[in-house]
N, C-alpha and C positions, 0 to 999 in steps of 0.2 A: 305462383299458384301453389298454395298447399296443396298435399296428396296425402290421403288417410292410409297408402298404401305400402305393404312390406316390401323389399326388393332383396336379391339372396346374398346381399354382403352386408344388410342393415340400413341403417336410417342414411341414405346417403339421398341427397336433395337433388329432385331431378330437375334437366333445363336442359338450354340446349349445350351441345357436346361439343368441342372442337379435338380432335386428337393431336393436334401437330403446327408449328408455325405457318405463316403465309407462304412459307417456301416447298412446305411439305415436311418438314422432318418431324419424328417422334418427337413428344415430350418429353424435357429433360431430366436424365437421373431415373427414367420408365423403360425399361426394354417393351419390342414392340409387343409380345404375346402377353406380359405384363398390361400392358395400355390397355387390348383386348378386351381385358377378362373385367377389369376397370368399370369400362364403359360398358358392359353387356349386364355386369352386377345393378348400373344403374338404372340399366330398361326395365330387365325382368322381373317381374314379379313371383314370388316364390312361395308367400303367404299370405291367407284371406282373413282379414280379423272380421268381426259381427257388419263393420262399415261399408267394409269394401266387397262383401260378398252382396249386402243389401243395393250396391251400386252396380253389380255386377248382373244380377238379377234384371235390372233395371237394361241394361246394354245387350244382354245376351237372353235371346226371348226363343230364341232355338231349345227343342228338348233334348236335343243329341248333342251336346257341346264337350259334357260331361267324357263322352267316351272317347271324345280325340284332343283333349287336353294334356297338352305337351311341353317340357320344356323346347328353348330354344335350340339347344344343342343337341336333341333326341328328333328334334325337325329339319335338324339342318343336315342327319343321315338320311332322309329321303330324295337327296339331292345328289348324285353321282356325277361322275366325271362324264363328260360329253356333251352333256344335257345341256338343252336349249330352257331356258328360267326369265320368267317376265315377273320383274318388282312396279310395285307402284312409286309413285315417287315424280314431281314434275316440278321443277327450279325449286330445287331444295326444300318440297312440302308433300307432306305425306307419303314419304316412305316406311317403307317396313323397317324397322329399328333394331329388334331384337336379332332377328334371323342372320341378315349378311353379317352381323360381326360372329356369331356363332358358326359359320362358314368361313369365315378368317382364321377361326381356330382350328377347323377342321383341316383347313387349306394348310395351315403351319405342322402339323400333324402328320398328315398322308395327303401328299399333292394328289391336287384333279383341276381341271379345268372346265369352264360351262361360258355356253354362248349367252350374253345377258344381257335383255331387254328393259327398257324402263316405258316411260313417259318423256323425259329430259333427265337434266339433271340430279341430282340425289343429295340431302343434308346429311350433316353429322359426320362429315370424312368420310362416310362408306365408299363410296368409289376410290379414293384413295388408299384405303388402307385394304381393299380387294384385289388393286392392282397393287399394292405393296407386297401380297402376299401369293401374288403371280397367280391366280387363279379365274382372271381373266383372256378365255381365248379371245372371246371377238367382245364387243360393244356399242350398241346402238340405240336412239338415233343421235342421243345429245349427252352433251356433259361439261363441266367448267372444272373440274379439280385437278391441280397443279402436277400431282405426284400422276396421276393418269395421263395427263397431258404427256408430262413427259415419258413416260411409255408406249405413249401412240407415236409421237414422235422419234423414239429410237425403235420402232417396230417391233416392240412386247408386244402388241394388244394392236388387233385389227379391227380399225372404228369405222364404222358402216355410218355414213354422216347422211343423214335423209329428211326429207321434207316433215316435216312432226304429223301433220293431215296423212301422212303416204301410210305409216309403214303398218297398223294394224289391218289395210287393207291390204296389204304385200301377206301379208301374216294369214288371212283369212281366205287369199286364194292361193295358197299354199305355194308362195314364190318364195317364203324362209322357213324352215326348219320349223317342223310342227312344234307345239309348245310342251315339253313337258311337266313343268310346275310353273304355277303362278302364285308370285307372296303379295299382298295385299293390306296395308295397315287399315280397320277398320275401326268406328267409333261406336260401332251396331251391329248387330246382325239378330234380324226378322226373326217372326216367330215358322219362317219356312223357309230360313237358312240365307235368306238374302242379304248382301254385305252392303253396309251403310259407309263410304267410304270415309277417310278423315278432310283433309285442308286441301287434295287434288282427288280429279279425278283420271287426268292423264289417259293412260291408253288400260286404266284396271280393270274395267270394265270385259273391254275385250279377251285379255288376256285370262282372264279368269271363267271367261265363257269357252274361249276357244282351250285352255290346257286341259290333260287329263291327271291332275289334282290340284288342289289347291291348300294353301295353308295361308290362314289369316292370323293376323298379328289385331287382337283385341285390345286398342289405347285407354285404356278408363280412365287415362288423365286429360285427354280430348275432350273440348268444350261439346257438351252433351247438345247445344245450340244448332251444330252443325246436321243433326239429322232432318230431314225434309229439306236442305239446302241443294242436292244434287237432283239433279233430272239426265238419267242413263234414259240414252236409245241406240239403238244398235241399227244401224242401214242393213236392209236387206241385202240378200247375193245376188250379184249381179246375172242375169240379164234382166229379172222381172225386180229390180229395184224400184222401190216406188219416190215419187219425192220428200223431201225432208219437211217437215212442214211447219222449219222455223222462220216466218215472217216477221218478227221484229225480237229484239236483243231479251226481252222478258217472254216470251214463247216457250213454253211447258209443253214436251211431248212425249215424256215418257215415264220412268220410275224414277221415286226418292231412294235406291237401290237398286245391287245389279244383282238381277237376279240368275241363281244360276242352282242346279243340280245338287242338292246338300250330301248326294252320295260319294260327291266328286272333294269334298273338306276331307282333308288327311291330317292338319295338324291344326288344333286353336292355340296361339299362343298367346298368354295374357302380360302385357307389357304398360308401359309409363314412364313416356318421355314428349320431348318438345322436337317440333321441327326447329333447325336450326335458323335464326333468324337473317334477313336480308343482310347485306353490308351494303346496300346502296349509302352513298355518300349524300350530306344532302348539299343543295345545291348552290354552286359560286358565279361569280360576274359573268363567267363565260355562256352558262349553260341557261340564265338570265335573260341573257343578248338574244341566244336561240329561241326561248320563248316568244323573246318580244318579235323579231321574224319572223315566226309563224302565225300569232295574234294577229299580225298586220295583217300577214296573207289569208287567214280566216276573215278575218271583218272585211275586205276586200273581195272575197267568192262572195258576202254576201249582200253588199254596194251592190253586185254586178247579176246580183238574183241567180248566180249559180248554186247558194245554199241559202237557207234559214236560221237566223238565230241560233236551232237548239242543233245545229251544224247536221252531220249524220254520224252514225256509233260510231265510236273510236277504237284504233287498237294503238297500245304501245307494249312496245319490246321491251325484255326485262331489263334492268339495269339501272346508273344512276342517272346515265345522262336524260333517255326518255323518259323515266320515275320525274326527273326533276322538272324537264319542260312540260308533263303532261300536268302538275304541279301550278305550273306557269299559267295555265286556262282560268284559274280561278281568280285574275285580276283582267280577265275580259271580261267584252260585253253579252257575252253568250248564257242563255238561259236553257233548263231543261233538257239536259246533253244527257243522253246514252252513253255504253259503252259493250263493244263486243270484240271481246280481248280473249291472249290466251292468260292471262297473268294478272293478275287485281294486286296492285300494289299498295305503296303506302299513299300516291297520290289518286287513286280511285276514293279512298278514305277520306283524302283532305278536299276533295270536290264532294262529299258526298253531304260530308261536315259544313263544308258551305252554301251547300241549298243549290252548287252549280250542275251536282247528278244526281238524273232520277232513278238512273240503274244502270246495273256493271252486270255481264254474263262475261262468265271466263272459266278455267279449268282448273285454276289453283289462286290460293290467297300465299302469298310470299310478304310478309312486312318486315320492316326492322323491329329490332329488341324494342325502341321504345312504344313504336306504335303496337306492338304486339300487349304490350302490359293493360293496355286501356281495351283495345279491342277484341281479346279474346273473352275477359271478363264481360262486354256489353254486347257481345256477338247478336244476343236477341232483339238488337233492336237496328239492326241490316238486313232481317231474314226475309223482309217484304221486297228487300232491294236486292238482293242478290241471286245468281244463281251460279253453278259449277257443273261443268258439261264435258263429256268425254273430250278430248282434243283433236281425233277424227271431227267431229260438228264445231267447235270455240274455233278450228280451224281450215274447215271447209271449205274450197273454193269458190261451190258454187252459190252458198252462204252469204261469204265475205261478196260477192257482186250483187247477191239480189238484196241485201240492206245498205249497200254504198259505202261501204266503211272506209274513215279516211287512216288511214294508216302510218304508224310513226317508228323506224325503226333506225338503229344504229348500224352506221356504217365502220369498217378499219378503215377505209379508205374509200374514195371515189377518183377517176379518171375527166378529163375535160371535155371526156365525149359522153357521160355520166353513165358510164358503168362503177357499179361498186362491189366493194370484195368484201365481207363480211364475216370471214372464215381463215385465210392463211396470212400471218405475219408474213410479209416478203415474198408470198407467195409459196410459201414450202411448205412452213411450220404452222402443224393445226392450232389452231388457239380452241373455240370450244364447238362449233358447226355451227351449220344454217339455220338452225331452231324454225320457227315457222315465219322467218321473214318473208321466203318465198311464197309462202301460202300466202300471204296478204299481198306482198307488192303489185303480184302480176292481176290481181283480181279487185286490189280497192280501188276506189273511186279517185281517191287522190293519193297517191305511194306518195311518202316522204323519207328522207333519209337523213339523218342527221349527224353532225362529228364536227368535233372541236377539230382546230384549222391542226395543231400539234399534238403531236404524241412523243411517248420517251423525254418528258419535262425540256419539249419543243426542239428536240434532237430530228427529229423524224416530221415530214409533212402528209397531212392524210389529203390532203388533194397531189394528185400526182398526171403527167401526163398520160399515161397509160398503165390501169391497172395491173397489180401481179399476179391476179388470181380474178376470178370475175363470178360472184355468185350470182349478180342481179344484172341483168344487159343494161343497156341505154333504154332497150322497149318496154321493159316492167318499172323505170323512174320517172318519176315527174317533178319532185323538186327536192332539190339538194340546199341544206340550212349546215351553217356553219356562224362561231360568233360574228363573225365581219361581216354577212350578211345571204342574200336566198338568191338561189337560180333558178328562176320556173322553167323548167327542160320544157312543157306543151307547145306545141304546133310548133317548132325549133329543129332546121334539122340539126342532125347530128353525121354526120359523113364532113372527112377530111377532102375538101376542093386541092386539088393542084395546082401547081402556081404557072 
């Protein structure tokens, strides 16, 4: 994607970022405050030529923008130590880009620390090179980067591992630490201040209503496609809550924006960059076999008149293996499938492409590099199909029951009394949390679980007799798929007879 736009170290071509190997280490021959400044020259924008102001004009419809237009490092001083900071950002899409690396520099500068909330996950290395520069106290609810990982696990960094659905209502009845700043990557903002968010919408929403300031990261390299894509609603406070009144996966019931107090914007910062793209792998004999398992097991609910053809909305969990058997639907016999997800991957794309889906509701677009090349340039012509939804609702319990969602999530492991652990290697060591498996298993219609029979290039078996960790009980599973073949846990007991 060309960009008409200057950035403050020159013409340097923006995309996505990696700062470091698969293992975590800086880039070679780069010291890390080096790397930094690197990658912050390539977000920020520093200069408007006739192009990019007439574009900007176009994105930013607010009259007050003008007087809290900031660099990223003159915004990342309204950030102090202690402070509780909600980003946007949900399996590596739409985060705020500019800001946390100018907070790395700050951090390498004059240490502070801040408790930091997201949605999930975060692209671009940010979490990694946040925790590389120790300025993470705590961290929640999710995250997958390696150099964090292993700071959670030598106990830098206390990871608050939580239901994805849970924690903006933990947040809202003041069970964590009021919010003092929320950063928010936006692709818009209203002509009354209200923020059009980019590729997720995660928990931004909230965070950005419940802090007392906020600073938006304005993307003007963000496919302009994406506004009118989100529908923000906000669940009332509890006791006079009223119902949610999303009845089926395409259900519009709120704003294309979240709208919020324009007294409460403290910094606009105007940036230009790429979420970083998926690394799902795509898919081999193994993850094939699994599909074909599950196919059977769908054409079979619906021999038996427990579904219909167009099945009921689907959710799969991030990653390659469910990306690749969700993949796999597109050589059944199933017609006119839903989908109510938290994550639209690259296989929501290849079902949609094949006429197998009529529509996807989820909370972020996460694709790989290649499907990104095609799909952000033709974005306009999904916008009747999709929608993106805070992650309180893409992940609501009482949601996910009243639409029947069959649910497709990966396991580390499962037990033979079908508990599965989806969260600690060995039972110790965090790998990346619960993400919103739990939101779905204990509430879909059909909870599936799925995992190749080996791990550790077949050193390690993920069926074991009794889990080391146990995210999901025996009561929230119902069928366990591996290449060799499926367990349907229903009406099965599960308790150990003595002999």
């Amino acid at each position: 994607m060309s960009s008409p736009f200057s950035r403050s170290a020159g013409s340097v071509t923006a995309g996505p970022v990696t700062s470091g190997s698969d293992d975590g280490s800086a880039t070679a021959g780069m010291a890390p405050a080096q790397e930094t400044f690197s990658l912050l020259s390539r977000m920020e924008i520093s200069e408007l030529d006739e192009t990019s102001r007439a574009e900007l004009a176009r994105r930013c419809r607010w009259q007050g923008w003008e007087s809290r237009h900031m660099s990223a490092a003159k915004a990342a001083e309204l950030i102090q130590d202690g402070m509780t900071v909600g980003m946007s950002g949900f399996t590596r899409a739409g985060e705020a880009k500019a800001l946390p690396l100018a907070l790395v520099e700050k951090a390498r500068r004059e240490p502070f620390s801040i408790t930091l909330m997201t949605g999930a996950s975060l692209g671009n290395d940010l979490d990694g090179q946040m925790a590389d520069a120790h300025m993470l106290a705590r961290r929640m609810p999710f995250q997958v980067d390696p150099v964090l990982r292993r700071a959670i696990n030598a106990g830098e960094v206390m990871f608050i591992d939580q239901h994805l659905s849970e924690t903006v209502e933990l947040l809202r009845n003041h069970q964590l630490s009021d919010m003092n700043v929320a950063v928010v990557e936006a692709c818009a903002i209203t002509a009354d201040g209200g923020i059009v968010p980019t590729t997720s919408v995660g928990n931004s929403a909230s965070y950005a209503i419940l802090a007392d300031k906020v600073i938006i990261e304005l993307n003007l390299e963000s496919p302009a496609a994406l506004e009118g894509l989100h529908d923000i609603y906000i669940p009332q406070m509890r006791p006079s809550r009223q119902p949610i009144p999303i009845v089926a996966p395409d259900s519009r019931i709120g704003t294309p924006y979240i709208p919020i107090d324009p007294d409460k914007i403290a910094a606009i910062v105007l940036t230009c960059g790429h979420d970083s793209p998926s690394s799902c792998a795509p898919g081999d004999v193994d993850t094939q076999r699994i599909a074909g398992h599950l196919v059977e097991l769908l054409k079979q609910e619906v021999v038996l008149g427990r579904l219909t053809p167009s099945l009921l909305p689907l959710q799969a969990g991030i990653g390659s293996m469910a990306n690749a058997v969700m993949s796999g639907l597109k050589d059944g016999p199933f017609e006119h499938l839903t989908m109510y997800s938290e994550v639209l991957q690259d296989s929501t794309f290849d079902l949609l492409d094949a006429g197998k889906l009529d529509f996807a509701s989820g909370s972020s677009i996460t694709v790989t590099e290649e499907r990104g090349r095609t799909l952000w340039k033709d974005l306009e012509r999904y916008r009747d199909r999709l929608i993106l939804r805070p992650q309180e609702l893409s992940n609501h319990p009482g949601i996910v029951r009243r639409l029947g969602v069959i649910a497709v999530n990966t396991a580390l492991e499962f037990d033979i009394y079908g508990n599965v652990n989806s969260t600690h290697v060995c039972g110790t060591r965090m790998m990346n949390g619960i993400g919103g498996s739990g939101d779905f298993a204990r509430n879909a219609q059909l909870s599936v679980f799925i995992t190749k029979s080996l791990a550790k290039g077949g050193d390690i078996s993920s069926v074991v007799p009794f889990a080391s960790h146990v995210d999901h009980t025996e009561h929230d599973v119902d069928i366990l798929v591996t290449e060799h073949g499926l367990a349907d846990l229903r009406g099965l007991r599960r308790v150990s007879v003595p002999s």
